[in-house]
N, C-alpha and C positions, 0 to 999 in steps of 0.2 A: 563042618570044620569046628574045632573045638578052640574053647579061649586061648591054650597054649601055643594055639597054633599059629592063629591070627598074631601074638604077640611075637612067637619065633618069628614071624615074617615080616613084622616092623624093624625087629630088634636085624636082620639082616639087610634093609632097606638102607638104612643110613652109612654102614660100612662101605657097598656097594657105592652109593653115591659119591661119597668120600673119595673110595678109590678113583672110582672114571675122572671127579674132577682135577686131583693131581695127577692123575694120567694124560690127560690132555692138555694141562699146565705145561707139564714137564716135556711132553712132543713140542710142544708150539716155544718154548726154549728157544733152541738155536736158530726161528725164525724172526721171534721178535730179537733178537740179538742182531740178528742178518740187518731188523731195519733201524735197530739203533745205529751200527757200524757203520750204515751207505747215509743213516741223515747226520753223522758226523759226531754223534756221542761219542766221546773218549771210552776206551777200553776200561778203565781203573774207576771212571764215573759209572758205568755201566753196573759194575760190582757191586762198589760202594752201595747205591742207590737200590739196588736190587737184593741185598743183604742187609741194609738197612730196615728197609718195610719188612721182613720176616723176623728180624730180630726186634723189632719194635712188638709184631702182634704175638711173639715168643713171647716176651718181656710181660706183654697185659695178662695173657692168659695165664703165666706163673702166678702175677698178681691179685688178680682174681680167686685162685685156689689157693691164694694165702703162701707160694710158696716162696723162700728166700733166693738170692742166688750168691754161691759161697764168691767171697772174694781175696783169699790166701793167697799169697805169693804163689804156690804151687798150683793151683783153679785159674788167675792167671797167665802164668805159662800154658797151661795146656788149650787155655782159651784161643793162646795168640796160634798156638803153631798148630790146633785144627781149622781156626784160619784163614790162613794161609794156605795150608794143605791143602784142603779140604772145602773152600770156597773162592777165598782171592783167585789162585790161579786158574782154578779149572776157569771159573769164569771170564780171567782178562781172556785167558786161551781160546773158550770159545766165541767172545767176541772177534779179536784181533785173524779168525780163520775164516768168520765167517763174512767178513768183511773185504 
């Protein structure tokens, strides 16, 4: 095996990893929602808190590679109604069904 080789083979290791762990993240979803719903977490807490922690380690990691986050009138608008869209509801949604 030649040095390029072994380094193609790191360099697809971490992708790989990457993948399965949001893979498994995102199955076990509607279950951990299942036991927030039956131990009485509120649907909109559910969200909140669970869009929270993502936007928070979004938020660091921007920070880290030095990048801005624009804040125009128009950046957020588009903020609020992907959202909503695009987060709020699916999520009360899939609380409030799987409860």
């Amino acid at each position: 095996m030649t040095e390029t080789e072994g380094g193609a083979r790191q360099r697809h290791g971490l992708p790989l990893a990457i993948l399965l762990f949001l893979g498994t993240n995102w199955g076990l979803a509607f279950s951990l929602a299942r036991f927030g719903a039956l131990g009485g977490v509120p649907p909109l807490g559910y969200a909140l808190w669970q869009t929270a922690g993502a936007g928070a380690i979004l938020l660091a990691v921007a920070a880290i590679r030095g990048m801005s986050l624009p804040l125009s009138p128009a950046h957020l608008r588009y903020y609020t109604i992907s959202a909503l869209v695009g987060v709020a509801v699916p999520s009360v949604n899939t609380v409030v069904v799987a409860g």
